[in-house]
py3Dmol code that shows the C-alpha trace and the ligand (Angstrom):
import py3Dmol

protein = """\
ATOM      1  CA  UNK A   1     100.201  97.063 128.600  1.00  0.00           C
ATOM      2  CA  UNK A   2      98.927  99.042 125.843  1.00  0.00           C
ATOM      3  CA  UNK A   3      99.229  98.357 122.143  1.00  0.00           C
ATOM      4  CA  UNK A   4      98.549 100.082 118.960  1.00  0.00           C
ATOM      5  CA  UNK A   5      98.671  98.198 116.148  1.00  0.00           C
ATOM      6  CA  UNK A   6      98.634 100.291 112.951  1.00  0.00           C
ATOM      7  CA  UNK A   7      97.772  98.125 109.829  1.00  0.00           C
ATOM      8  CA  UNK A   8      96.611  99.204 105.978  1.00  0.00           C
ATOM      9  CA  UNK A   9      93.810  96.765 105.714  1.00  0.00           C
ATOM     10  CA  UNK A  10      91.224  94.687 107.510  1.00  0.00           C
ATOM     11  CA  UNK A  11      92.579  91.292 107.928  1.00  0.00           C
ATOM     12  CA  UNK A  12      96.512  92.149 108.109  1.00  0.00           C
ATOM     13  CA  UNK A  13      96.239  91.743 112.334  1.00  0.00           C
ATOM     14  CA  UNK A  14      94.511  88.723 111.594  1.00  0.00           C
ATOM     15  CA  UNK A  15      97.426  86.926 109.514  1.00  0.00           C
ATOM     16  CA  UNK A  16     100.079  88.594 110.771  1.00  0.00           C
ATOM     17  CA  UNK A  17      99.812  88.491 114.468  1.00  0.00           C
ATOM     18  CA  UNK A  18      96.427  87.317 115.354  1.00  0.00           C
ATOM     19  CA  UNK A  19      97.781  84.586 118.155  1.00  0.00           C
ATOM     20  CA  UNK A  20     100.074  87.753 119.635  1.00  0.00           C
ATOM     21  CA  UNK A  21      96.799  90.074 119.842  1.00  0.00           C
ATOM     22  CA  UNK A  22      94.969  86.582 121.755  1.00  0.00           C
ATOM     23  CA  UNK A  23      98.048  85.961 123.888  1.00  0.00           C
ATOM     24  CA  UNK A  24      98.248  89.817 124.854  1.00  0.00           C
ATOM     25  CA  UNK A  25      94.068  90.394 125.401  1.00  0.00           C
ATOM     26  CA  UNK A  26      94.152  86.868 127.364  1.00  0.00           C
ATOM     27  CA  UNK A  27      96.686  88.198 130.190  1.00  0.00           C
ATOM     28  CA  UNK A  28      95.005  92.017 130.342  1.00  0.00           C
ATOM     29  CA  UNK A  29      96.192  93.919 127.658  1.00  0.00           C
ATOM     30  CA  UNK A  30      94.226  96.606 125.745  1.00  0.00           C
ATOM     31  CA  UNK A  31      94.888  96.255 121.863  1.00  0.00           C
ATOM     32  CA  UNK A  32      93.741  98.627 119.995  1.00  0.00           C
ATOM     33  CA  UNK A  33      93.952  98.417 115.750  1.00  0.00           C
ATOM     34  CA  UNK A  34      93.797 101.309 113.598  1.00  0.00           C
ATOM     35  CA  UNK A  35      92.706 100.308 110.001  1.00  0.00           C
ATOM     36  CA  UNK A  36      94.570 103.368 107.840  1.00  0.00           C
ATOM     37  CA  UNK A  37      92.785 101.954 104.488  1.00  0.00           C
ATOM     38  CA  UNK A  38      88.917 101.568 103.849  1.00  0.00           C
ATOM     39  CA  UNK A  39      89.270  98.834 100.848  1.00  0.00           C
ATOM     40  CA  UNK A  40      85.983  96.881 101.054  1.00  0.00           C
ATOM     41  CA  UNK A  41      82.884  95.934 102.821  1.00  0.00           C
ATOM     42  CA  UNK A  42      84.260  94.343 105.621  1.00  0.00           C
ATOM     43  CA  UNK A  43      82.598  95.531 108.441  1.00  0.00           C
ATOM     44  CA  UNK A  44      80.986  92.305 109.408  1.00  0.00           C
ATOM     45  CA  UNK A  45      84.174  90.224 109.126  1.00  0.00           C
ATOM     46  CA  UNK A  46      86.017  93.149 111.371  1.00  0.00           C
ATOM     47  CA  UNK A  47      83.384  92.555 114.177  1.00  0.00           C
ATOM     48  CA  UNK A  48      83.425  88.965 113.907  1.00  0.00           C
ATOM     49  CA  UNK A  49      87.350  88.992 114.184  1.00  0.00           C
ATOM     50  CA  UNK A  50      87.449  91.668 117.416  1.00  0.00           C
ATOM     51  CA  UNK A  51      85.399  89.674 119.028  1.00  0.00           C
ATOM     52  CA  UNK A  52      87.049  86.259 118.810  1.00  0.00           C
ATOM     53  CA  UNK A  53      90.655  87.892 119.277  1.00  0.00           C
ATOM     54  CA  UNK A  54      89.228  90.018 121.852  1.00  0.00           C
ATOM     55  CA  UNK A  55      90.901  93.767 120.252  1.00  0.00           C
ATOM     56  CA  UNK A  56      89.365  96.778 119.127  1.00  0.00           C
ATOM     57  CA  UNK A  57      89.329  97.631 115.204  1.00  0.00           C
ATOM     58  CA  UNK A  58      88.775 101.187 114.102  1.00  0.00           C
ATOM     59  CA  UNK A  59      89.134 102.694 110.455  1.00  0.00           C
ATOM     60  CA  UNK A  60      90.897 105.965 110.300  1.00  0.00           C
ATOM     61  CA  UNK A  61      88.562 108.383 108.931  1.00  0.00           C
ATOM     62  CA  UNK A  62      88.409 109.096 104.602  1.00  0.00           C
ATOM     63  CA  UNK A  63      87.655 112.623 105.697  1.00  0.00           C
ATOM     64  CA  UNK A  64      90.709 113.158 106.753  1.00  0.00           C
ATOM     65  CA  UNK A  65      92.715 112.791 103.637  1.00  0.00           C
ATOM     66  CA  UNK A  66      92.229 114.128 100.554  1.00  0.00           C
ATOM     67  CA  UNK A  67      93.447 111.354  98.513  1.00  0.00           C
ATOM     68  CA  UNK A  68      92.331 107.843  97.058  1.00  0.00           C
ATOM     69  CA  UNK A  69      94.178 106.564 100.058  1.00  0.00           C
ATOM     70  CA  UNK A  70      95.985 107.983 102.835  1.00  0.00           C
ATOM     71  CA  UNK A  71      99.761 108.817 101.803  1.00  0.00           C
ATOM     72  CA  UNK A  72     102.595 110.045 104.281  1.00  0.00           C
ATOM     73  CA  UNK A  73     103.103 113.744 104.392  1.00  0.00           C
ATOM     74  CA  UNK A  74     103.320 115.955 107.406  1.00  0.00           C
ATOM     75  CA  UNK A  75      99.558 116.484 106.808  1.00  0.00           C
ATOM     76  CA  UNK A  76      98.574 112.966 107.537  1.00  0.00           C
ATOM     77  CA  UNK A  77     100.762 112.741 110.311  1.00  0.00           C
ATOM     78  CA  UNK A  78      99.447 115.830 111.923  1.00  0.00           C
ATOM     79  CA  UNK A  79      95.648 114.573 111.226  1.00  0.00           C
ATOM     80  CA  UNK A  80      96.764 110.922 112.832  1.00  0.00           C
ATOM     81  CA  UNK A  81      98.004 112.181 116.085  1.00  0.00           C
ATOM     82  CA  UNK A  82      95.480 115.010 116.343  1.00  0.00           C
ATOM     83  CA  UNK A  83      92.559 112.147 115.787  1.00  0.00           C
ATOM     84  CA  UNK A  84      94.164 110.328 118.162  1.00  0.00           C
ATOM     85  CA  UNK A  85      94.777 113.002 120.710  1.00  0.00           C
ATOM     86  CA  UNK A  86      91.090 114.189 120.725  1.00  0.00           C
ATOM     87  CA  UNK A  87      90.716 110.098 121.672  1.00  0.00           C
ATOM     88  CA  UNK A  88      88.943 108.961 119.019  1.00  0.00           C
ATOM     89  CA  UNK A  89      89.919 105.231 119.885  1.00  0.00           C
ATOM     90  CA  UNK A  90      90.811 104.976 123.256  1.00  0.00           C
ATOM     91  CA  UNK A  91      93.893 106.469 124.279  1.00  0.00           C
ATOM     92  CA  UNK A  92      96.546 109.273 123.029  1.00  0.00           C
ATOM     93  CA  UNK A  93      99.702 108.360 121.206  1.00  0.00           C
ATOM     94  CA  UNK A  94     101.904 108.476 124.508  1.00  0.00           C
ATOM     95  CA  UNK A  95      99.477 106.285 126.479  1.00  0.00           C
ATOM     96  CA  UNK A  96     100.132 103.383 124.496  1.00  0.00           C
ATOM     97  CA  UNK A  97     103.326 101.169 125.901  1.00  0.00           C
ATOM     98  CA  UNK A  98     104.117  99.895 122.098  1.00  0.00           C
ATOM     99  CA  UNK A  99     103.008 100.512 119.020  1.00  0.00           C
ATOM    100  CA  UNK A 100     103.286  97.541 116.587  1.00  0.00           C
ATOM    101  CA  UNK A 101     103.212  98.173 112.536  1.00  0.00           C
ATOM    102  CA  UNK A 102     104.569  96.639 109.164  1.00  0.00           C
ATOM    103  CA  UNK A 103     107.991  96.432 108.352  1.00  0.00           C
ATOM    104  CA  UNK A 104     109.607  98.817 105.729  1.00  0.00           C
ATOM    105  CA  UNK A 105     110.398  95.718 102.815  1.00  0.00           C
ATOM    106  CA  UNK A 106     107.068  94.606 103.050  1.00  0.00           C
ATOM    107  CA  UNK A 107     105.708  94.146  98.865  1.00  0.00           C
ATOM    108  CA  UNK A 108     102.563  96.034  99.519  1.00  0.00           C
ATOM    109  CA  UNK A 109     102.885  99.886  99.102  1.00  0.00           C
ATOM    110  CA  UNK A 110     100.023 100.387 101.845  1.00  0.00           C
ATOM    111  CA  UNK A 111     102.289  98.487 104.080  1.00  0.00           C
ATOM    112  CA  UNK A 112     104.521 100.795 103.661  1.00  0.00           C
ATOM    113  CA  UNK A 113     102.962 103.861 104.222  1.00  0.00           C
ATOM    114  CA  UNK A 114     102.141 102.510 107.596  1.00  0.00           C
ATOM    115  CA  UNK A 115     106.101 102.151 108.395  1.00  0.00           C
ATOM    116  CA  UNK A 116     106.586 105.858 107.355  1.00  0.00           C
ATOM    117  CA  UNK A 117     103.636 106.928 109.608  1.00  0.00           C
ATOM    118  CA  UNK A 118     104.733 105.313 112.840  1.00  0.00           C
ATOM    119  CA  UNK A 119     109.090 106.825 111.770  1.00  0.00           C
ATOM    120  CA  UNK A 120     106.853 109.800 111.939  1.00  0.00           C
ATOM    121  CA  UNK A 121     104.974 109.525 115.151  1.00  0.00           C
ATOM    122  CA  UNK A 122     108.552 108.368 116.458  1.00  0.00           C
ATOM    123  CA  UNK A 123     109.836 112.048 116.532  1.00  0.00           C
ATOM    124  CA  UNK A 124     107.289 112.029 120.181  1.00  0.00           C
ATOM    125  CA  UNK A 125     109.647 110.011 122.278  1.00  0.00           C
ATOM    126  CA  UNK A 126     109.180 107.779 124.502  1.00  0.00           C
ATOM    127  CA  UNK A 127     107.056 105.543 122.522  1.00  0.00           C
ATOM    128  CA  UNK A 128     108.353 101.702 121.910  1.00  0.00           C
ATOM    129  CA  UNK A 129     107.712 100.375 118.123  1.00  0.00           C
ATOM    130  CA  UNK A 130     107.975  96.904 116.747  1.00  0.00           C
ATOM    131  CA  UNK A 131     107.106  95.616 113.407  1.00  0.00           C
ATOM    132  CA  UNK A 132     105.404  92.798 112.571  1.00  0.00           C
ATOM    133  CA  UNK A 133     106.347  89.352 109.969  1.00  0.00           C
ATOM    134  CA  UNK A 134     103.457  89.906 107.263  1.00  0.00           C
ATOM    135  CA  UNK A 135     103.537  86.743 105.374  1.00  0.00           C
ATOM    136  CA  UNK A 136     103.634  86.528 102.279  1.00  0.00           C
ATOM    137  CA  UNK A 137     104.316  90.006 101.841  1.00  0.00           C
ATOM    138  CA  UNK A 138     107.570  89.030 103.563  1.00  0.00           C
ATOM    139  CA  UNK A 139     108.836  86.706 100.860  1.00  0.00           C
ATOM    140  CA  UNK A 140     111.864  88.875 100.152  1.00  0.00           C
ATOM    141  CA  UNK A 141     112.833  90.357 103.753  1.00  0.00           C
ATOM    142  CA  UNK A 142     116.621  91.053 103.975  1.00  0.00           C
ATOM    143  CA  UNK A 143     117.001  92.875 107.017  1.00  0.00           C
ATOM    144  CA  UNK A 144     114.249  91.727 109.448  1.00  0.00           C
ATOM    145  CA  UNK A 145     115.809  90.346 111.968  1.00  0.00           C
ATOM    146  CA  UNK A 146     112.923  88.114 114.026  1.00  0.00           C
ATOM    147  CA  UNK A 147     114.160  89.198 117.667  1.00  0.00           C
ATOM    148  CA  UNK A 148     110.755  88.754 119.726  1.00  0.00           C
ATOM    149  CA  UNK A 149     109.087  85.665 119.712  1.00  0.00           C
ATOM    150  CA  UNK A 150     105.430  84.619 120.692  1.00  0.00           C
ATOM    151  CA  UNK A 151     104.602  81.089 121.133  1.00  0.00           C
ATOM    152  CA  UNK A 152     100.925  81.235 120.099  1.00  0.00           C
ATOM    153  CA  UNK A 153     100.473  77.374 120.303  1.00  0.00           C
ATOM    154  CA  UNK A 154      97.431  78.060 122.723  1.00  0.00           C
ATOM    155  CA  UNK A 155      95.726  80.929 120.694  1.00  0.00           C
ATOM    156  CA  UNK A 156      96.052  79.013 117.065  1.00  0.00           C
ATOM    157  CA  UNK A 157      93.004  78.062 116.785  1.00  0.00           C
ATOM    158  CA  UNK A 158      91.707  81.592 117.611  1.00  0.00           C
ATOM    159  CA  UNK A 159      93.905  82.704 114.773  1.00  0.00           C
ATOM    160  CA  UNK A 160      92.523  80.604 112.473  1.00  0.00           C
ATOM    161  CA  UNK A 161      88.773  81.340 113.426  1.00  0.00           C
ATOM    162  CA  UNK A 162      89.591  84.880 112.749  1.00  0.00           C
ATOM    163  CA  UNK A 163      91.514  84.862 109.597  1.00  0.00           C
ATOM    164  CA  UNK A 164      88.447  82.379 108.279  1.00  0.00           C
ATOM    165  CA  UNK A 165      85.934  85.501 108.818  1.00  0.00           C
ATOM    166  CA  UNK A 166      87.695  87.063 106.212  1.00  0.00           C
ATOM    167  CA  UNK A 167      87.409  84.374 104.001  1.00  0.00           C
ATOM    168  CA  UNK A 168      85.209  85.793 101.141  1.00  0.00           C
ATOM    169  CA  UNK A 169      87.379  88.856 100.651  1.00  0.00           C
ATOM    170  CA  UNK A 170      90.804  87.158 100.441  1.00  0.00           C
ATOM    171  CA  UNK A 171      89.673  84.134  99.596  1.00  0.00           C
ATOM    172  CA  UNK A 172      90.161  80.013 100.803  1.00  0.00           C
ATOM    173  CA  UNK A 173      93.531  78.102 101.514  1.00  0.00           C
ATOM    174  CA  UNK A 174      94.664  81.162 104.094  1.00  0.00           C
ATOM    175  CA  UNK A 175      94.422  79.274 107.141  1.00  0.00           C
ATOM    176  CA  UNK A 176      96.594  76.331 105.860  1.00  0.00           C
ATOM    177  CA  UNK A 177      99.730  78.254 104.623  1.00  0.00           C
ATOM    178  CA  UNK A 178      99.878  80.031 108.033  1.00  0.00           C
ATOM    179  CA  UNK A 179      99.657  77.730 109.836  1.00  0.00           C
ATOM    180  CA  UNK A 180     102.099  76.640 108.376  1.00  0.00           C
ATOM    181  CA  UNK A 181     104.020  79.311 108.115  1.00  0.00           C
ATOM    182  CA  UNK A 182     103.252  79.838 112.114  1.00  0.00           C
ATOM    183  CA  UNK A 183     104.537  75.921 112.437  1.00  0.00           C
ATOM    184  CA  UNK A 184     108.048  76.596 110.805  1.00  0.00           C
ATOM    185  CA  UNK A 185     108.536  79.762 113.476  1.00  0.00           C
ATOM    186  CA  UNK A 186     107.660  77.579 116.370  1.00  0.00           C
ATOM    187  CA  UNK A 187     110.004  75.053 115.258  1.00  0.00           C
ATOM    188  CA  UNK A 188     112.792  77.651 116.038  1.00  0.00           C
ATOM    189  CA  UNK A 189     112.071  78.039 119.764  1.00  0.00           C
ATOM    190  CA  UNK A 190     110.514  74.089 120.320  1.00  0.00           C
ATOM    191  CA  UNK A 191     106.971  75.284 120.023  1.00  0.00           C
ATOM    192  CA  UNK A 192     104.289  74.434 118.080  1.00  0.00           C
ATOM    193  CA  UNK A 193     103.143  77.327 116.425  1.00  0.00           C
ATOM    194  CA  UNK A 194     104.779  81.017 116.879  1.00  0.00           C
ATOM    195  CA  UNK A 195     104.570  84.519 115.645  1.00  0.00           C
ATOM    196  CA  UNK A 196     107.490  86.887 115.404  1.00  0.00           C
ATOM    197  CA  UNK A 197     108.538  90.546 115.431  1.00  0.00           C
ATOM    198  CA  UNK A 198     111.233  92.845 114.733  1.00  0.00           C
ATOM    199  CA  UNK A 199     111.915  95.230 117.740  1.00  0.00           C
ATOM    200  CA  UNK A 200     112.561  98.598 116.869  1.00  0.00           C
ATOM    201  CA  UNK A 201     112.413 100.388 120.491  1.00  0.00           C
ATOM    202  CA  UNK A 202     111.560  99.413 123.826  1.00  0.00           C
ATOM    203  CA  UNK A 203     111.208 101.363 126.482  1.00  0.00           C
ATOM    204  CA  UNK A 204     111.130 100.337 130.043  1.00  0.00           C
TER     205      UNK A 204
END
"""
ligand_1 = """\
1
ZN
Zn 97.299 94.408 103.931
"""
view = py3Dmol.view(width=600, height=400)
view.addModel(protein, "pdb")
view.setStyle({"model": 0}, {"cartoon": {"style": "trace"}})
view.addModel(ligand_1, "xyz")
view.setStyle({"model": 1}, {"stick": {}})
view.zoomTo()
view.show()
């Protein structure tokens, strides 16, 4: 399989589904995350991350938006799939199996634009979405309903290692609220730890 994981900032694959990207990289899969939002020096931490999760972490390019920070309009879109298309990371938009992304509630506005990109890139059927449990952004959820479940009991302490690279930027005590956080999903399907997703599409 391969995934796309579209994310504002360095660090947001790491807390949000860094056992999922282990799990998926461990049996084969290609995972691929595109960083829409440049906000710091964290180039080291990136490369330290890909390589214990095992993905590959690209920003999207400042030259191609005009603005402080990328915002949805049919310009952006175009640039996105274009950038993509002319394989800039590894594979066009309709060679990727699912594309995963944040969920439209999430508290962060750069979360958000993320949603609105991929409800964009939807108009190129077939392409499967799913949105991802960003914690703590995801304090006030009302209509994510977790439907996919990964038991990432195995790939915890992968999770961990990689979230901790990011450490000076976001700061200490990250690693013990999600796990957690990770502990109270697995409780729901007898695991230890577990990750979970809404599914938007899925095509077969
Ligand atoms: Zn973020």
């Amino acid at each position: 399989m391969r995934v796309l994981v579209i994310t504002a900032h360095a660090d947001d694959l790491e807390l949000a589904m860094g056992g999922t990207v282990k799990k998926m990289k461990d049996k084969g899969d290609i995972v691929d995350n595109v960083i829409m939002f440049d906000n710091g020096n964290r180039d080291e931490a990136i490369e330290k991350s890909t390589v214990s999760l095992g993905h590959k972490a690209i920003f999207f390019p400042r030259e191609l938006y005009e603005t402080d920070r990328p915002i949805i309009d049919a310009n952006l879109v175009r640039e996105f799939e274009d950038w993509l298309e002319n394989n800039k990371v590894s594979a066009t938009l309709k060679e990727y199996d699912l594309i995963v992304t944040h969920w439209k509630e999430d508290w962060h506005q750069d979360h958000r634009m993320c949603y609105d990109l991929v409800q964009s890139l939807k108009r190129n059927q077939p392409i499967g979405v799913m949105y991802m449990d960003t914690f703590p952004y995801n304090q006030k959820y009302t209509t994510f309903e977790a439907n996919v479940w990964f038991d990432i009991t195995v790939q915890m302490p992968a999770k961990l290692g990689a979230i901790e690279v990011f450490q000076d930027h976001i700061g200490k005590g990250w690693n013990e609220r999600v796990k957690a956080y990770n502990f109270y999903r697995g409780s729901f399907i007898k695991t230890r730890f577990a990750e979970v997703f809404k599914l938007d599409t899925m095509i077969m």
